[in-house]
C-alpha positions in Angstrom: 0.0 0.0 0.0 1.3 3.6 -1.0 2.1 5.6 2.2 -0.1 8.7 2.4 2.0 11.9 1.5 1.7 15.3 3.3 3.0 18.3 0.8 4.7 20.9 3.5 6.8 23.5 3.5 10.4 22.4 5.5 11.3 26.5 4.8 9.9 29.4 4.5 10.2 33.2 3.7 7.4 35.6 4.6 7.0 39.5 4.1 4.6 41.8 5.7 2.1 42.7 3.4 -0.4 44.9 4.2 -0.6 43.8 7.9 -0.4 40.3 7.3 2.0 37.3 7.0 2.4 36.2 3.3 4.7 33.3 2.4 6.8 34.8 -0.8 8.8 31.6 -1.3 9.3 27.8 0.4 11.3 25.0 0.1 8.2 21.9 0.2 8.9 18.1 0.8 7.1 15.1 0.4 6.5 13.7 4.0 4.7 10.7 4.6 1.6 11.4 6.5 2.5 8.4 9.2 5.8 10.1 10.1 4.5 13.6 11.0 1.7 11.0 12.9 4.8 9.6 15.1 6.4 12.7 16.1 3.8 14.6 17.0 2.9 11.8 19.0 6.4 11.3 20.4 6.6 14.9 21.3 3.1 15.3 22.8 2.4 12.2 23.7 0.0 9.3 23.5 -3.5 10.7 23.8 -2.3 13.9 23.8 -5.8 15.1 22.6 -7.9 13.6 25.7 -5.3 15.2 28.0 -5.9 18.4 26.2 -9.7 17.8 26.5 -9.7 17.7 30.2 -7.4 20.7 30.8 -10.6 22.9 28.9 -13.3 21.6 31.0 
């Protein structure tokens, strides 16, 4: 099975244009959608999402 692919920019440039942000050039990769998956939830976390959940109520 093909991995699923997530199109993101690894670098960025942005200018100020007329009060806001605007990205005026990037470097993108391919990275596969199960990677950014395991370190987010390396970084965060298992769960991350009920722990975060619990902290609003």
């Amino acid at each position: 099975m093909e991995p699923k692919m997530c199109r993101i920019p690894i670098q960025a440039r942005y200018e100020i244009i007329d009060g806001e942000a605007v990205m005026v050039s990037a470097e993108w990769a391919d990275i596969p959608a199960d990677d950014i998956a395991l370190y987010l939830i390396q970084k965060l976390g298992p769960n991350f999402w009920e722990k975060e959940r619990e902290a609003m109520t």
